[in-house]
N, C-alpha and C positions, 0 to 999 in steps of 0.2 A: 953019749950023754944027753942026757932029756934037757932041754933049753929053754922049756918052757913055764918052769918052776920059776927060776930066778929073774923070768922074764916079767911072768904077772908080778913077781914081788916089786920089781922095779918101777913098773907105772904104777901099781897102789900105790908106792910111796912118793912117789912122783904129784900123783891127780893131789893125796893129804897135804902136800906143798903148794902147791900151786892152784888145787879144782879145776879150774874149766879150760885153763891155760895150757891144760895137756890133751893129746892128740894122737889117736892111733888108726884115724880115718887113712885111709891108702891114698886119696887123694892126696891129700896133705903129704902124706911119707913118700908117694910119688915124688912128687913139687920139690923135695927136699933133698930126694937121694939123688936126683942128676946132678952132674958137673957138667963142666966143659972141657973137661979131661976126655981121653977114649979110653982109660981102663971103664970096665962095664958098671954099669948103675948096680948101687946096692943101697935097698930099701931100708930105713932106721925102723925099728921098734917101734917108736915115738919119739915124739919132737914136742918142743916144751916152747914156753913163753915168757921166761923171768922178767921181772920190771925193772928189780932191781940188780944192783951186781951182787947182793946178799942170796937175792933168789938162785943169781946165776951158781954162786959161789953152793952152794944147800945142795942145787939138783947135780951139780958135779959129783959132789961128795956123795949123792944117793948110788949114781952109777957105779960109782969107783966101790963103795960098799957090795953093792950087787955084783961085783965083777963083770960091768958092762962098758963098753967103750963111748967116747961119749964125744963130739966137738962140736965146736961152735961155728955159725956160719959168717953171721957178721952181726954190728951191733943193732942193726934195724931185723933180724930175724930171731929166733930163736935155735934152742941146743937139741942137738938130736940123737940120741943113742943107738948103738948098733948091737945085733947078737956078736 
């Protein structure tokens, strides 16, 4: 399955929510996707910036639309979506 249809669709809809507050620099998806778990790092899509919990609540519902998996890290960081 090609992954990278519903991928773009995701952060367009993502960036029309939020603009600048989304992110698809690897830096950043670096920064995001380590844990301090030892299962292996897996890199998000993108990673988003809600301000509010409305935002939060919007960019959830975008991925879950998309059929993308999505969680939060904590309240000082932003959400991040995974293929």
């Amino acid at each position: 399955m090609n992954d990278a249809a519903p991928q773009a669709a995701a952060v367009a809809a993502l960036t029309a929510l939020l603009g600048d507050r989304v992110s698809t620099a690897t830096g950043l998806r670096t920064q995001h996707g380590k844990g301090e778990s030892f299962h292996p790092t897996a890199l998000p899509d993108v990673v988003v910036f809600p301000l509010t919990t409305e935002e939060g609540s919007a960019a959830v519902k975008v991925c879950a639309k998309q059929d993308r998996k999505s969680t939060r890290l904590n309240s000082s960081h932003g959400y991040i979506s995974y293929a």
